[in-house]
C-alpha positions as CSV (number, residue, x, y, z in Angstrom):
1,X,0.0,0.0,0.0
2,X,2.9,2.1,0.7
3,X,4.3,1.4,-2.6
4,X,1.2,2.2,-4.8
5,X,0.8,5.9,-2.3
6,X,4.4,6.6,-3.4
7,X,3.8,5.5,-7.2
8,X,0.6,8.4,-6.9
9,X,2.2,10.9,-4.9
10,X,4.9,10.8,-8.5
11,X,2.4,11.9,-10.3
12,X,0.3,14.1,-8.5
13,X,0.6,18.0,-10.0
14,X,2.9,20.6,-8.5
15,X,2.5,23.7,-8.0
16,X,6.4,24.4,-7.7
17,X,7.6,28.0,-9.4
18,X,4.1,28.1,-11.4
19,X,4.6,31.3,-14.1
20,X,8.4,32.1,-12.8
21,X,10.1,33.3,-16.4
22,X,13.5,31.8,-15.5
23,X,14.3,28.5,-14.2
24,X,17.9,26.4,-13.5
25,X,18.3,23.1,-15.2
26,X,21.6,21.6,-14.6
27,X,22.8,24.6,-13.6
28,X,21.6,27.0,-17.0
29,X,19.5,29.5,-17.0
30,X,16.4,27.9,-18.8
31,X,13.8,30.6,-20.1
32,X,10.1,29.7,-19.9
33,X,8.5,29.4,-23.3
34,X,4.7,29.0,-22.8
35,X,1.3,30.5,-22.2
36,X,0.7,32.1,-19.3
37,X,-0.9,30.0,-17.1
38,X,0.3,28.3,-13.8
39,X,0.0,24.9,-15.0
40,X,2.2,25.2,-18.1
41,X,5.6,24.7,-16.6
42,X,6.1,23.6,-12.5
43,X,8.3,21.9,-10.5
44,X,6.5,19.4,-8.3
45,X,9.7,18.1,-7.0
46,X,13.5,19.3,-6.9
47,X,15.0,18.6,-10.2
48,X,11.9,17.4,-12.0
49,X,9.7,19.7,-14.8
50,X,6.3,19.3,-15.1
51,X,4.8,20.4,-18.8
52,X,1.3,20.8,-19.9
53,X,-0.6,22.0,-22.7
54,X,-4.3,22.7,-23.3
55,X,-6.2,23.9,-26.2
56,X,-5.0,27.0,-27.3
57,X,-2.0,27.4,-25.4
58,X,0.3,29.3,-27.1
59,X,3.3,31.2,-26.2
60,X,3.1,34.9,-26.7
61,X,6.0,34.7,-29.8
62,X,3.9,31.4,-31.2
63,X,0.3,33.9,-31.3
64,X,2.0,36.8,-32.9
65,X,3.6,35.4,-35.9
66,X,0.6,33.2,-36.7
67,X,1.8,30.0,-36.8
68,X,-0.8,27.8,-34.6
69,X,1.7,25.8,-32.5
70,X,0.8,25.1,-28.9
71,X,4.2,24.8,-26.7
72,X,5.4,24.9,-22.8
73,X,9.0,24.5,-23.4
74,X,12.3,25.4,-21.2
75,X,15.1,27.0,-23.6
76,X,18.6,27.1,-22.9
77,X,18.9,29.8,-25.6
78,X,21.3,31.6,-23.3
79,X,23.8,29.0,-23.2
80,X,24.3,26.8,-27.2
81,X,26.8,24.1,-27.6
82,X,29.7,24.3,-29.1
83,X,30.3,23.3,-33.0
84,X,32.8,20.0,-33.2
85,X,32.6,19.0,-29.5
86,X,31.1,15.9,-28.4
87,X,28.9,16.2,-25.5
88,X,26.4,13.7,-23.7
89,X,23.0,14.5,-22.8
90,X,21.2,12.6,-20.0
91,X,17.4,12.7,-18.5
92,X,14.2,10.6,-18.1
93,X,10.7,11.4,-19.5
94,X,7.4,10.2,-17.8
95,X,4.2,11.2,-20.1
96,X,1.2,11.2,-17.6
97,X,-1.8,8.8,-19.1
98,X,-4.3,10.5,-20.9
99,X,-6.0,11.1,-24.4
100,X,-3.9,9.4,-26.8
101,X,-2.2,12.8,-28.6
102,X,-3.8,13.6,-32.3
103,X,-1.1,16.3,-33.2
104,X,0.4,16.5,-36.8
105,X,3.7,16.8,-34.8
106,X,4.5,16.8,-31.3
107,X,8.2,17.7,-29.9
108,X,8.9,16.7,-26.7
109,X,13.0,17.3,-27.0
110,X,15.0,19.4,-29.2
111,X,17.8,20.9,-29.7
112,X,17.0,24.5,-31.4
113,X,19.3,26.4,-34.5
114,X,21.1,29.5,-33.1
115,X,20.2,31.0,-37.2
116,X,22.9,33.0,-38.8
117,X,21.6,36.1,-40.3
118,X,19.9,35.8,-44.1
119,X,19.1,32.1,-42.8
120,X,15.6,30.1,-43.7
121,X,13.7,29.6,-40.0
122,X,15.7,26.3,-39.5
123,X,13.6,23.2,-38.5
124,X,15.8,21.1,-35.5
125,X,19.2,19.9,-36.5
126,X,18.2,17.0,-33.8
127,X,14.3,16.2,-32.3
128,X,12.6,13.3,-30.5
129,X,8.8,13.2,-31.4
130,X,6.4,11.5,-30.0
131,X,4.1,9.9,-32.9
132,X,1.0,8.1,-31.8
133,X,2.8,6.0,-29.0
134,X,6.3,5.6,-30.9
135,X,9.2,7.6,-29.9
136,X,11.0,8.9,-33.2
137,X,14.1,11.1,-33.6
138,X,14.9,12.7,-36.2
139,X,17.9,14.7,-37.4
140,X,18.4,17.8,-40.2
141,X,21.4,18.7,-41.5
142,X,23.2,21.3,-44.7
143,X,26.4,22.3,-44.8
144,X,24.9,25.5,-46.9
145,X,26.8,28.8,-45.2
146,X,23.4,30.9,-45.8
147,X,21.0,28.1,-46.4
148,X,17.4,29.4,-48.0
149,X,14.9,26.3,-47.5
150,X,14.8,24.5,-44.7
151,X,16.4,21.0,-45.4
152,X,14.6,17.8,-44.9
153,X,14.2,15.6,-41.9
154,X,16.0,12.3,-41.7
155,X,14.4,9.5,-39.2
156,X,17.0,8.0,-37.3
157,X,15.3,5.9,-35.2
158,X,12.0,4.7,-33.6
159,X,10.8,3.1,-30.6
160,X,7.2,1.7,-30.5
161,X,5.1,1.1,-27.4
162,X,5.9,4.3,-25.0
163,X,4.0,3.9,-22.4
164,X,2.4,6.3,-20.2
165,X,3.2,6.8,-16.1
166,X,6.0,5.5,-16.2
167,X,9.7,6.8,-16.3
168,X,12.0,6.5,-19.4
169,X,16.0,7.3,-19.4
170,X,17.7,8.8,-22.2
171,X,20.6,9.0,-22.9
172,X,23.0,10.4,-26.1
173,X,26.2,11.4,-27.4
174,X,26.0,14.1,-30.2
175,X,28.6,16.0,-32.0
176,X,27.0,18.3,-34.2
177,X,28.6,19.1,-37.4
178,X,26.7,19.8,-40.6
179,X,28.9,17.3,-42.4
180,X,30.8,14.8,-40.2
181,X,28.6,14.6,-37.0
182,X,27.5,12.1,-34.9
183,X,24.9,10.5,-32.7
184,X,24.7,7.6,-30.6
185,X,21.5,6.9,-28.6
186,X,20.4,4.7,-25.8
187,X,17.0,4.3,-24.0
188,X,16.8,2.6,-21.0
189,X,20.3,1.3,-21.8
190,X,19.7,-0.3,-25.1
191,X,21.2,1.0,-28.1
192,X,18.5,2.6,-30.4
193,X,20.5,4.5,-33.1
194,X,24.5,5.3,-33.6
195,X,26.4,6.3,-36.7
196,X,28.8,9.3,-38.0
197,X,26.4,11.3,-40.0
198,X,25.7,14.8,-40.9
199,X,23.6,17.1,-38.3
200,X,23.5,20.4,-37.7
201,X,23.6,23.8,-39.6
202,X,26.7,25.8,-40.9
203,X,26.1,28.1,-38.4
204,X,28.2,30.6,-36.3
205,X,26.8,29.8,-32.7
206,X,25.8,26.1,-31.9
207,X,22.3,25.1,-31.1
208,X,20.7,25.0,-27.7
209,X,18.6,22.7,-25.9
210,X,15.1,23.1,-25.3
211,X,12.4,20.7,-23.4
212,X,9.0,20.0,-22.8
213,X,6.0,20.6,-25.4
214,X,6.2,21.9,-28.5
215,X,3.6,20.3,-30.5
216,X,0.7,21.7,-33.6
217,X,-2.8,22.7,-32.7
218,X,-4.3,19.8,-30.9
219,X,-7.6,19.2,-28.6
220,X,-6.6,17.1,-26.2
221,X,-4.4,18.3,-22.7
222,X,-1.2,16.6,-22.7
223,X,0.9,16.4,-19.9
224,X,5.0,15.1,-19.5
225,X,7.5,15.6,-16.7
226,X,11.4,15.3,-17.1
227,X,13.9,14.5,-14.0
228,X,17.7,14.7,-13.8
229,X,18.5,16.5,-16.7
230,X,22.4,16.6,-17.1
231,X,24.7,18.1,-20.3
232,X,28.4,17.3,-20.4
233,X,31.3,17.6,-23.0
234,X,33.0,14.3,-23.5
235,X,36.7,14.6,-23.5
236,X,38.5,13.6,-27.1
C-alpha cells in the first residue's frame, strides 16, 4: 500500500515555481516558453519539470507570428553548444496517461538552431517526437553557409510502445557538425540509433537545448514531466 501511495504521490501536479520566467536546469538559465498559465511549466519536486498544454495554449511569440503551434517548453537559448565537441545528454521522461495525442507533430525534446543572419527559419538539427505511441528522432542537416529552404528531416530511429506513467532514461552522445557529426542513442540502456552522420547547420553559434511541449494545434491536454537533466562535454 505504501508502494502504490508513493507511485501516486509521482504523479500528483505541482505547483512548484508556477509562471516564474526563468528556471535552473543543470545549472543553465532555462527561459520559460509557454502560455501564461500556472499549469504550463512547475516543479513538483526538486530537479523534475512538469509540462502541460491545453487547447489553445500558445506562447506569446507562437500567437504573434501566426503559426498555430501550442508549446510549454524550457530553452537554454542563453547558453548553445559548441560546434565539433562531443557532448552527452542525460534525462528521463514520464508522459502522464491521458487522451492518446492527435497532433500532426508533437516535440517533446529538441535541440534549437542559433540561425545566422539571411538564414531560412531552421527546422531542429536533432528532435525526439512522439508519434502516436512511438518515440522517433529525427535529425536535419546542410552544410549550406546561408541556407534558404529549410532541409529535410532524416528519421533516425524509432521506438514503438511508450507507455504512459512510467519513467524513461535517455541518454545520447552528439557532435554536431553539418557534415561529419554524430549521434549515438540509448533508451533505458539499449542501443537505439548510432552512426557518423551529418547534423547540424553551418552556423556561427551552436544550437541549444530546449524541453518539454512543443507540438501543432491539438484538442486534447497533454501532460510530460522530465527529471535529472544533465549536459556534459565528453573529452576527445
Amino acid at each position: 500500500m505504501r508502494a502504490l501511495s508513493a507511485l501516486l504521490a509521482c504523479w500528483m501536479v505541482g505547483s512548484g515555481a508556477a509562471n516564474a520566467q526563468e528556471f535552473r536546469v543543470d545549472g543553465r538559465i532555462a527561459n520559460r516558453h509557454a502560455a501564461d498559465v500556472p499549469y504550463a511549466i512547475t516543479t513538483p519536486f526538486p530537479g523534475q519539470f512538469r509540462f502541460e498544454v491545453r487547447p489553445g495554449d500558445q506562447w506569446s511569440v507562437d500567437r504573434k507570428s501566426g503559426t498555430g503551434a501550442e508549446r510549454a517548453e524550457l530553452s537554454l537559448d542563453k547558453d548553445p553548444v559548441r560546434i565539433d565537441v562531443r557532448y552527452r545528454v542525460s534525462y528521463e521522461i514520464g508522459i502522464e496517461q491521458g487522451a492518446p495525442a492527435d497532433s500532426t507533430w508533437l516535440v517533446l525534446g529538441q535541440w534549437h538552431a542559433t540561425e545566422d543572419k539571411g538564414d531560412a527559419p531552421s527546422s531542429p538539427p536533432l528532435a525526439f517526437e512522439l508519434s502516436g505511441d512511438d518515440l522517433v528522432i529525427y535529425t536535419q542537416a546542410t552544410s549550406e553557409p546561408r541556407h534558404t529552404k529549410n532541409p529535410p528531416p532524416v528519421e533516425r530511429a524509432r521506438v514503438p510502445g511508450i507507455a504512459r506513467d512510467r519513467w524513461y532514461r535517455i541518454e545520447y552522445d552528439v557532435l554536431f557538425n553539418p557534415s561529419h557529426g554524430d549521434l549515438a542513442v540509448r533508451i533505458d540502456g539499449q542501443p537505439v540509433f548510432a552512426g557518423e552522420i551529418p547534423i547540424g547547420y553551418a552556423d556561427a553559434v551552436g544550437p541549444y537545448f530546449k524541453f518539454g511541449i512543443y507540438r501543432s494545434k491539438s484538442a486534447e491536454r497533454f501532460a510530460v514531466r522530465f527529471r535529472n537533466i544533465l549536459i556534459g562535454v565528453l573529452p576527445r
